[in-house]
C-alpha positions as CSV (number, residue, x, y, z in Angstrom):
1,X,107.0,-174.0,95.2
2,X,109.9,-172.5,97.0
3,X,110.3,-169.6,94.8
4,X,110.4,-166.0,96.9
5,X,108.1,-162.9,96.0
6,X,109.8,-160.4,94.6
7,X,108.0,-157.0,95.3
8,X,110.0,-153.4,94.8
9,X,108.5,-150.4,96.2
10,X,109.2,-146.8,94.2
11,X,112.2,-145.9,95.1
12,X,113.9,-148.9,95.9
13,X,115.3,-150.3,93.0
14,X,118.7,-149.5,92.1
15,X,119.8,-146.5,90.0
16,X,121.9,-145.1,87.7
17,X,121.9,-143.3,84.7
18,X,121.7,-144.9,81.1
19,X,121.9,-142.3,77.6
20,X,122.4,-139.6,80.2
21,X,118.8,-140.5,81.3
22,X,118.2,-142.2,84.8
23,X,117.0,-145.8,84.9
24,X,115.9,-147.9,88.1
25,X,116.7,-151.8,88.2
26,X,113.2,-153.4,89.6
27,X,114.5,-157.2,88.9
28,X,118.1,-158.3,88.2
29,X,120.0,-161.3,87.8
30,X,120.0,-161.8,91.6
31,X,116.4,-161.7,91.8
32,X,115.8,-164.4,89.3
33,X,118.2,-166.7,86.6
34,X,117.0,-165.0,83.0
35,X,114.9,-162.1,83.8
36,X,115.5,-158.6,84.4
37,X,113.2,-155.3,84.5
38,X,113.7,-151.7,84.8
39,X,111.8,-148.4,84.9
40,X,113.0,-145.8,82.0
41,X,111.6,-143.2,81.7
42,X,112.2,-141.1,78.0
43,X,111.5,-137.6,76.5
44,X,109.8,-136.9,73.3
45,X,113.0,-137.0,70.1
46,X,115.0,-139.8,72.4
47,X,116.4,-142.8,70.3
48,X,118.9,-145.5,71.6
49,X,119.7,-145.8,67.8
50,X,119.3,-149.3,65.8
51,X,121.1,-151.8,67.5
52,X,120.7,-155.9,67.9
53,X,121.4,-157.8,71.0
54,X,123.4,-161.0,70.3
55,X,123.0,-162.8,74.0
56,X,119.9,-160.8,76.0
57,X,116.4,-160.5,74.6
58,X,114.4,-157.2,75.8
59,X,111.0,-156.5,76.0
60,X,108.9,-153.0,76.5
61,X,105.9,-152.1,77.6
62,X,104.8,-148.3,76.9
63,X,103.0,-147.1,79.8
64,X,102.4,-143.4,78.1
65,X,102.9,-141.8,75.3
66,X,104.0,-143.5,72.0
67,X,107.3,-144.4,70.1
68,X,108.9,-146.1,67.1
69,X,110.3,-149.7,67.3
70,X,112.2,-151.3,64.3
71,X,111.8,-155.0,64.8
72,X,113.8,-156.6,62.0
73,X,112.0,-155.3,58.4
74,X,108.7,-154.1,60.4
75,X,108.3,-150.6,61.8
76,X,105.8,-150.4,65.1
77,X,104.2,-147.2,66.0
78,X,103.6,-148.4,69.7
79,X,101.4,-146.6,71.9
80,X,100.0,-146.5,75.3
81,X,99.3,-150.3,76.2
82,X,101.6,-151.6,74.0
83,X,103.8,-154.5,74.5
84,X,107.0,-156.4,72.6
């Protein structure tokens, strides 16, 4: 396998600001061909407001706290520990 480790230490990853709230890249299209990953951190009330992504797929993983995800018809009260 000639595929290189990808490891990002806090702080590293490249930043900017997303929804007026700051997001870090951790993986990007120069660190692998289809995957990406970032680090975004949300207050209580946010919402990035129903939308559908044509081209890209996205994920999350809640790491605390909970929110609401509309996934086609079905509503998801995700929680800690959740992932989709």
């Amino acid at each position: 396998m000639s595929a290189k480790a990808g490891v990002r230490m806090p702080g590293e990853g490249k930043q900017v600001s997303l929804a007026g709230k700051p997001l870090v890249f951790l993986v990007t299209g120069q660190d692998t061909k289809h995957t990406s990953m970032f680090d975004w951190t949300l207050p209580a009330g946010f919402s990035t407001g129903l939308h559908v992504h044509l081209v890209q797929e996205e994920t999350f993983f809640v790491l605390e706290g909970e929110c609401r995800w509309q996934v086609g018809e079905q509503t998801i009260e995700a929680r800690a520990g959740t992932y989709g």
